[in-house]
C-alpha angles and dihedrals in degrees: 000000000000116000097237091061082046090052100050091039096060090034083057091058127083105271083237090063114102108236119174104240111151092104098061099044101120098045087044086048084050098041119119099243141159125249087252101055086033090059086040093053091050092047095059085052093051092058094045109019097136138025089249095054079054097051099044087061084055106104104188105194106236099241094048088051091040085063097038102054080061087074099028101125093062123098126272087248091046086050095050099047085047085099120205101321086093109037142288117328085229080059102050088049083055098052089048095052091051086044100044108130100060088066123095104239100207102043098025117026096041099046084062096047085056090044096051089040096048095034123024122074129256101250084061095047087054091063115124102228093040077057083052081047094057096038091050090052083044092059100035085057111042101017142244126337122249126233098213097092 
């Protein structure tokens, strides 16, 4: 997608909303904008500059974590297909945001960024905390956001 479509989609969201933009830092650093969509920009990196900034807004209710930490040691793709025995599927993202680094990124947490994107609606994928989700994959993977844009 050009970089210019990517910047005035994410310039078009709330500056609350979790994008993954990581990605598209330097050519955001070296856009044309105006001082507006520059400060909103910066804004958006402020709230979510670093994977643990993303996880500390995480509040996990303590039933959902009490029967989760029964099945802790599966893996994030296991946890997601558990289906409802064990709590809300919003719950268990959540888990495994807070939880994110015990994952293995290539054969785990991959795979369920394919599996959300290829088969799960859209109406699910616009969840705010399945776009935490995203972001905190985003950040896991290709590092902390700077704050020079």
């Amino acid at each position: 997608m050009p970089i210019e479509i990517s910047i005035k989609y994410i310039l078009q969201q709330p500056s609350i909303t979790p994008i993954p933009i990581k990605k598209f830092e330097n050519e955001i650093a070296e856009a044309e904008l105006n001082i507006r969509d520059r400060e909103r920009l910066r804004t958006r990196i402020r709230l979510f500059n670093s994977l643990n900034t993303v996880q500390q807004k995480i509040q996990l209710s303590g039933r959902a974590k009490k029967r989760i930490e029964t099945r802790r040691h599966e893996s994030a793709v296991s946890l997601f297909r558990a289906g409802s025995q064990i709590t809300d599927l919003l719950e268990r993202i959540k888990y495994i945001i807070i939880h994110i680094h015990n994952y293995d990124v290539e054969n785990d947490l991959k795979v369920l960024v394919e599996m959300i994107l290829t088969e799960q609606p859209d109406v699910f994928i616009r969840e705010t905390f399945v776009r935490k989700f995203f972001m905190a994959y985003s950040l896991l993977v290709e590092g902390d956001l700077s704050e020079d844009i």
